[in-house]
C-alpha positions as CSV (number, residue, x, y, z in Angstrom):
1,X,99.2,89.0,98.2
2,X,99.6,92.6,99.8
3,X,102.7,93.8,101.2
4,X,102.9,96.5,103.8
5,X,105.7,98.4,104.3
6,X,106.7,100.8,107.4
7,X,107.5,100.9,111.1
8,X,106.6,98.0,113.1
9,X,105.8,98.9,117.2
10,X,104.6,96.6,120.1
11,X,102.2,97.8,122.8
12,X,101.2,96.7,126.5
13,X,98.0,94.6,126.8
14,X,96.9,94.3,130.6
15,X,95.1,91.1,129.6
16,X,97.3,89.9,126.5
17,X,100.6,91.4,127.2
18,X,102.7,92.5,124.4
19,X,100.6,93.1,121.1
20,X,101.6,94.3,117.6
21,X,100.3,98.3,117.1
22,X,100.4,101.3,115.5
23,X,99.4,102.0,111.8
24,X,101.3,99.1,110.1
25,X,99.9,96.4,112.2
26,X,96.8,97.5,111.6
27,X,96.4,97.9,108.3
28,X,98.2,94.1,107.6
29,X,95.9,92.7,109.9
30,X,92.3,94.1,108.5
31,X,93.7,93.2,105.4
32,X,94.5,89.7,106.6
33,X,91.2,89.3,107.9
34,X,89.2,90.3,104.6
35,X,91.0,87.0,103.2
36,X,94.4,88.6,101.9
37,X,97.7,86.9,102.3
38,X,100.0,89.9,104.0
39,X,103.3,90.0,104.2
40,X,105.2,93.3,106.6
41,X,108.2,94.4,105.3
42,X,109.8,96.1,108.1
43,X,112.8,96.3,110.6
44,X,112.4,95.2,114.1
45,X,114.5,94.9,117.2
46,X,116.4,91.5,118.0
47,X,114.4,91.7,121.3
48,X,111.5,90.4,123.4
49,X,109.3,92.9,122.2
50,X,109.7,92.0,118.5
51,X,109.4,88.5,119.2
52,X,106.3,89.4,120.8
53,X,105.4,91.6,117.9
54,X,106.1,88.9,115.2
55,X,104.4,86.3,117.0
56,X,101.2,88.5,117.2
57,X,100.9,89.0,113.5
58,X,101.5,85.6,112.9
59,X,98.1,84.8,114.6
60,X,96.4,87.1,112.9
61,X,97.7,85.2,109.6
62,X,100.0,88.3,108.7
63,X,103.7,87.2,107.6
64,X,107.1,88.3,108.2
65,X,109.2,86.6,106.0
66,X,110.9,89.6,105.0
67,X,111.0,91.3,108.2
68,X,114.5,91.8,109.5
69,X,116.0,91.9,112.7
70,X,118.5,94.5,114.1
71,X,120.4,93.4,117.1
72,X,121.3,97.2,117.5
73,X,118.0,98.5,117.8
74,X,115.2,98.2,120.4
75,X,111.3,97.5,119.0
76,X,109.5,100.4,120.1
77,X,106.8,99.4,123.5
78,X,103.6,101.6,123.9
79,X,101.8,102.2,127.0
80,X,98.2,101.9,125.8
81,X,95.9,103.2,122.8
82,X,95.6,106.6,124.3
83,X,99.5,107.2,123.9
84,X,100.8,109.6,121.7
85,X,102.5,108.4,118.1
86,X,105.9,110.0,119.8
87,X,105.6,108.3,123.4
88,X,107.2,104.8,123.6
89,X,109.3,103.1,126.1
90,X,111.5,100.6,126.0
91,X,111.6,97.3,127.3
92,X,114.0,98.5,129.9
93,X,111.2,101.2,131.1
94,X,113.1,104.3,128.9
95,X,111.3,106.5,127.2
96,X,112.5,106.3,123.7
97,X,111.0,108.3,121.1
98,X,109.9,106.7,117.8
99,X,112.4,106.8,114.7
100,X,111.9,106.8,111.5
101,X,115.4,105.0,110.3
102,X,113.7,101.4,109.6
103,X,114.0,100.8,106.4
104,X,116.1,101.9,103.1
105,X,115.6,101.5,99.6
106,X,117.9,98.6,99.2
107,X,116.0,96.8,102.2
108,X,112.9,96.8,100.4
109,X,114.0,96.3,97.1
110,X,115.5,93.1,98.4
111,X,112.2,92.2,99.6
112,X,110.2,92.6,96.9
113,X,112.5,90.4,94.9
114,X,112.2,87.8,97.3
115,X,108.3,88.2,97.8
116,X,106.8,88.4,94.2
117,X,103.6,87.4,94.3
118,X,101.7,90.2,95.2
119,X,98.9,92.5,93.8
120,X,99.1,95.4,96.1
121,X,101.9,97.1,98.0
122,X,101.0,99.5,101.2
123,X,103.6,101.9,101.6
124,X,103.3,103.9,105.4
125,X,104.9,107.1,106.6
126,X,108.1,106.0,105.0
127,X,108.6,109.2,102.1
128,X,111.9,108.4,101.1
129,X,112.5,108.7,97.4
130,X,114.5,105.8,96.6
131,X,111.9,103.5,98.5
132,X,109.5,104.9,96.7
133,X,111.6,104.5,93.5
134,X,111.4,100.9,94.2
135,X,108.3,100.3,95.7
136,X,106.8,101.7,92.1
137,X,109.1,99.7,90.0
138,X,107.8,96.5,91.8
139,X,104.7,97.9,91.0
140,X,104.9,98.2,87.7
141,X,106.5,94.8,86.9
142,X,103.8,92.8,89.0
143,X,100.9,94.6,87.0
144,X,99.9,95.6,91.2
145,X,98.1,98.7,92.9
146,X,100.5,101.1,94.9
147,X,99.3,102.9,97.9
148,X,101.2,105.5,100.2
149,X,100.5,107.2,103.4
150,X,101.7,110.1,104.6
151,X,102.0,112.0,107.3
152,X,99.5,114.8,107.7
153,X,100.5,118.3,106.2
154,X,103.6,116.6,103.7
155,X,103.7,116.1,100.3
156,X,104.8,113.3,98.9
157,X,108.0,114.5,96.7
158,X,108.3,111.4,94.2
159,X,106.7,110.2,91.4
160,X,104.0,107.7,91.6
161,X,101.6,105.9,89.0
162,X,98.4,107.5,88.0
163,X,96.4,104.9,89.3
164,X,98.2,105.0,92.8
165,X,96.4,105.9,96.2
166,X,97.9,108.3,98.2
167,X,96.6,109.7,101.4
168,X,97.8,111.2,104.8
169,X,97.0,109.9,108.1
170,X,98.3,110.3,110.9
171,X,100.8,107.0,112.5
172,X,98.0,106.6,115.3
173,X,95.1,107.2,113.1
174,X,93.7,103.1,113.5
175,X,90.5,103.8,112.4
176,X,92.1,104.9,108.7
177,X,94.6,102.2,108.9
178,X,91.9,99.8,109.5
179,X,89.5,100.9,106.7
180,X,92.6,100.6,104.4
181,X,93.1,97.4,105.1
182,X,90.0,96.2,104.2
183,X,90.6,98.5,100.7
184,X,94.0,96.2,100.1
185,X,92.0,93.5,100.7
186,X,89.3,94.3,98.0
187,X,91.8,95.3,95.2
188,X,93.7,92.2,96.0
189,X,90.7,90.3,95.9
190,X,89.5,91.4,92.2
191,X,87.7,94.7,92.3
192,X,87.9,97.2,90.4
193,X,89.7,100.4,92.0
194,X,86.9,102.8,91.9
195,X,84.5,100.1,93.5
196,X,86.9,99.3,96.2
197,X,87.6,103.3,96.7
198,X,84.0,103.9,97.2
199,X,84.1,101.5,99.9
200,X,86.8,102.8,101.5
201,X,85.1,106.4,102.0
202,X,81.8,105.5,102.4
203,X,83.3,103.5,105.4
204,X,82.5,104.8,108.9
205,X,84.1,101.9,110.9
């Protein structure tokens, strides 16, 4: 199993309406597709937009189990592809701008408890320590591969195993997220790490 932390956002299909997007989404559901089971840790609005968000995943065969829902918070709703990683609006039409207060240490070290059985953990854009702190310690204990993401131009200020794979990408970069996905897969799937890396950066698509 791979579990992918981070933000989850919707965004507006002309054709299929509401659709799960931005970097999360994307890397669950590549990794879902190379014949993972994925599980998105994350916290999403009590709203229409993250039921349409949840129910999107779901048929790409990515979980939610241990997704929660805030009643005081609205799931953020892109325009299109061409938006910027800042622009949302709201069901209500508002412009809101993304924010980063999702998730806390104590969120997901309740979900990894209650998830398990997994081999990898995707960490994106979310650098506090804490979370980290127990994103590695679940690590550790299931024997699994770590990976973090970072926003471009930041250093990631907490301590990580050696074998870990950290990188920076942008939130809207969904060609990375994509070919990362397909990395998770791999590693979940049995090979080795510098195998599955080489894939990854020989990897155009």
């Amino acid at each position: 199993m791979i579990v992918v932390i981070g933000n989850l956002v919707g965004r507006i299909d002309e054709v299929q309406g509401i659709e799960p997007a931005g970097f999360v989404a994307i890397v669950a559901s590549a990794a879902a597709e190379g014949g993972s089971q994925v599980q998105v840790v994350a916290r999403v609005g009590d709203d229409d937009v993250g039921d349409a968000v949840l129910l999107g995943l779901a048929s790409r065969h990515v979980g939610h189990v241990a997704t929660l829902r805030d009643a005081g918070r609205r799931t953020p709703l892109l325009h299109s592809a061409e938006d910027p990683a800042d622009d949302a609006e709201s069901t209500e039409g508002d412009v809101a701008v993304f924010d980063d207060a999702t998730l806390d240490a104590a969120d997901v070290g309740l979900a990894l408890r209650y998830l398990t059985d997994y081999r990898v953990i995707v960490i994106a854009h979310m650098l506090d320590g804490a979370l980290i702190r127990e994103a590695v310690s679940a690590t550790s204990w299931a024997g699994g591969h770590l990976i973090v993401v970072t926003p471009p131009d930041v250093t990631l200020d907490a301590p990580v195993p050696a074998d870990a794979l950290v990188l920076s990408a942008a939130p809207d970069a969904e060609a990375i997220a994509g070919r990362l996905g397909r990395y998770a897969a791999a590693v979940d799937g049995g090979k080795d790490l510098d195998r599955a890396y080489a894939a990854l950066t020989a990897s155009n698509t």
